[in-house]
C-alpha positions in Angstrom: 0.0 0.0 0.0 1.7 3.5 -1.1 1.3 5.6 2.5 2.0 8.4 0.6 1.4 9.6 -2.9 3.7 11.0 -5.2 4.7 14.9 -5.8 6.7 16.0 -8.7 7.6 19.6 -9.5 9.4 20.6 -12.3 11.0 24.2 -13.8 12.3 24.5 -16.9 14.7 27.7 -17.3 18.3 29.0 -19.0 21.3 27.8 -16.6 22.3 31.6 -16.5 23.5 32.6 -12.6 21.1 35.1 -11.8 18.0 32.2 -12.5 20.1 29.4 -10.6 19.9 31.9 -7.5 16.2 31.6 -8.6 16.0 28.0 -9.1 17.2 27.7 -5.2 14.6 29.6 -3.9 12.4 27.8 -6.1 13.8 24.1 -4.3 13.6 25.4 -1.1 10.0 26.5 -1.1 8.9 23.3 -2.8 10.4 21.3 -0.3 9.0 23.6 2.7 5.7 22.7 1.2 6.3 19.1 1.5 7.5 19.2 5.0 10.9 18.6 4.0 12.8 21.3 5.7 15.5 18.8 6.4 17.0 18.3 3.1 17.0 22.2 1.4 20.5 22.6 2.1 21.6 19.2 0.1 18.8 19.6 -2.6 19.7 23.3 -3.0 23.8 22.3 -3.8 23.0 19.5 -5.5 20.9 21.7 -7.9 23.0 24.4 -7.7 26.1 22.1 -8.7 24.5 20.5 -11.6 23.0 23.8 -13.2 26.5 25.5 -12.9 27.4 22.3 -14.8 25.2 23.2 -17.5 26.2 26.8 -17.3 30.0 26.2 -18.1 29.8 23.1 -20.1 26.3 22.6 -22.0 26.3 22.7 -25.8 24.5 23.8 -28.2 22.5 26.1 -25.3 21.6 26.6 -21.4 17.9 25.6 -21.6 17.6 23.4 -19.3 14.9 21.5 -16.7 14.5 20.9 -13.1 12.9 18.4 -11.8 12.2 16.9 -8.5 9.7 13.9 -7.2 9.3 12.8 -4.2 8.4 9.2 -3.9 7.5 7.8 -0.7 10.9 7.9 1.0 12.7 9.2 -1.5 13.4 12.6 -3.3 14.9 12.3 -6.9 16.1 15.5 -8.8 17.6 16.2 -12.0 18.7 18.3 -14.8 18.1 17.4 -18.1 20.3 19.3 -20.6 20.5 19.4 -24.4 24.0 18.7 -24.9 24.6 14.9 -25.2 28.0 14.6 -23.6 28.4 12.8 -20.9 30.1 14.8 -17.3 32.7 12.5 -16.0 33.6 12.3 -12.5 37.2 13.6 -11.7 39.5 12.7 -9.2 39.9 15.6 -6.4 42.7 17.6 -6.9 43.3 20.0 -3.5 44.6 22.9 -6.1 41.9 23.1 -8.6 39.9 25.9 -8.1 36.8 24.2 -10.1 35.4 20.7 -11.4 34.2 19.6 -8.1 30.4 19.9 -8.6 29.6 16.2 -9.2 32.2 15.3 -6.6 30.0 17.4 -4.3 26.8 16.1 -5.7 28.0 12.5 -5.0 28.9 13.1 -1.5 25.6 14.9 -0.6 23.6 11.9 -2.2 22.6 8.4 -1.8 23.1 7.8 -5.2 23.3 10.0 -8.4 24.0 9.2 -12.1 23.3 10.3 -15.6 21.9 8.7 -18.7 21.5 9.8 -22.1 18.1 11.6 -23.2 17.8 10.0 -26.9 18.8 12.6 -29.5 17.7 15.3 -26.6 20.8 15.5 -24.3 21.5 13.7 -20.9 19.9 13.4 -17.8 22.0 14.3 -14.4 20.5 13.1 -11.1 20.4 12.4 -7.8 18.4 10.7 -4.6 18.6 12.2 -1.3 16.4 9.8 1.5 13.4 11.7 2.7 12.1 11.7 6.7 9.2 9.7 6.8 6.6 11.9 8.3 6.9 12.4 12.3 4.4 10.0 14.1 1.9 11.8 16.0 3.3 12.4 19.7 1.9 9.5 22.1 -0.5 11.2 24.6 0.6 11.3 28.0 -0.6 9.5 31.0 -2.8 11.5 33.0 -2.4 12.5 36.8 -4.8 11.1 38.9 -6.1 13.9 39.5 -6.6 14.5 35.4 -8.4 11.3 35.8 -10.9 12.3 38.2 -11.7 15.4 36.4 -12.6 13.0 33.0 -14.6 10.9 35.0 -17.9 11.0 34.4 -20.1 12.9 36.3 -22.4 11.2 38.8 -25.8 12.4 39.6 -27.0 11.8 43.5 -30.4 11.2 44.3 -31.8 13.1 47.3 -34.1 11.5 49.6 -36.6 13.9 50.4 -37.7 12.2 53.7 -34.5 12.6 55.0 -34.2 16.7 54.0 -35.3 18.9 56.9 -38.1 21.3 55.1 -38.5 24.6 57.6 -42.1 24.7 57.9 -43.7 27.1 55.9 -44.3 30.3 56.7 -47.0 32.8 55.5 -46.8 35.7 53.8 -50.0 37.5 56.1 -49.2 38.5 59.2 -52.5 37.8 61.6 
């Protein structure tokens, strides 16, 4: 039984760096919205490593598409690109000042990868695990004296023979 269905989001946009700023924003408040709070920081690099990617690298132009789904326990997002070569992971070098972005992207993941798209580019992804939602707090034992306020309430007879009446008095005075 799926517990949870599935979400999807998806921005297509030029890999320029004034919308990747954009795109950021954009992952963070999706992931707000799914209760996700816990993984904007590594879904925000991720993206922001792989756009950059396409930024410097991607041929014959910088449209590209963002695109995340959450599936029960899991949150997949990618960037599909136009240019059909294939990023290759490079060894770190401590004195290169760039070329580190799918070094990062594979340390911040579970898993990542990249496929081709066809004729249409590649695909660049990456799965980060997603906090199952929080169960709801257990309710706490109540005091006794919590206890005797929930009990029900208990209606006592009255036994008129044994209730002392004042005798009447009347209103005219004789």
């Amino acid at each position: 039984m799926i517990s949870q269905p599935s979400r999807h989001c998806t921005v297509e946009l030029q890999a320029l760096p004034s919308r990747i700023g954009q795109v950021r924003r954009i992952v963070s408040a999706q992931l707000r919205y799914w209760h996700l709070d816990l993984l904007i920081d590594r879904a925000s690099l991720g993206v922001t490593e792989l756009l950059t990617n396409v930024h410097l690298h991607a041929q014959p132009d910088k449209t590209c598409t963002v695109e995340m789904e959450l599936l029960l326990d899991r949150l997949t997002v990618s960037v599909h690109d136009h240019d059909p070569r294939l990023p290759e992971l490079r060894a770190p070098d401590p004195t290169a000042t760039s070329g580190r972005g799918l070094a990062m992207v594979a340390a911040l993941a579970d898993s990542w990868g990249v496929r081709p798209n066809g004729d249409s580019g590649k695909v660049v992804w990456f799965v980060l695990p997603a906090p199952s939602p929080a169960p709801a707090a257990p309710v706490p034992a109540l005091t006794p004296y919590e206890k005797a306020l929930e009990a029900p309430t208990r209606t006592l007879a009255v036994d008129e023979r044994r209730t002392r009446h004042a005798p009447a008095r009347s209103a005219v005075a004789g």
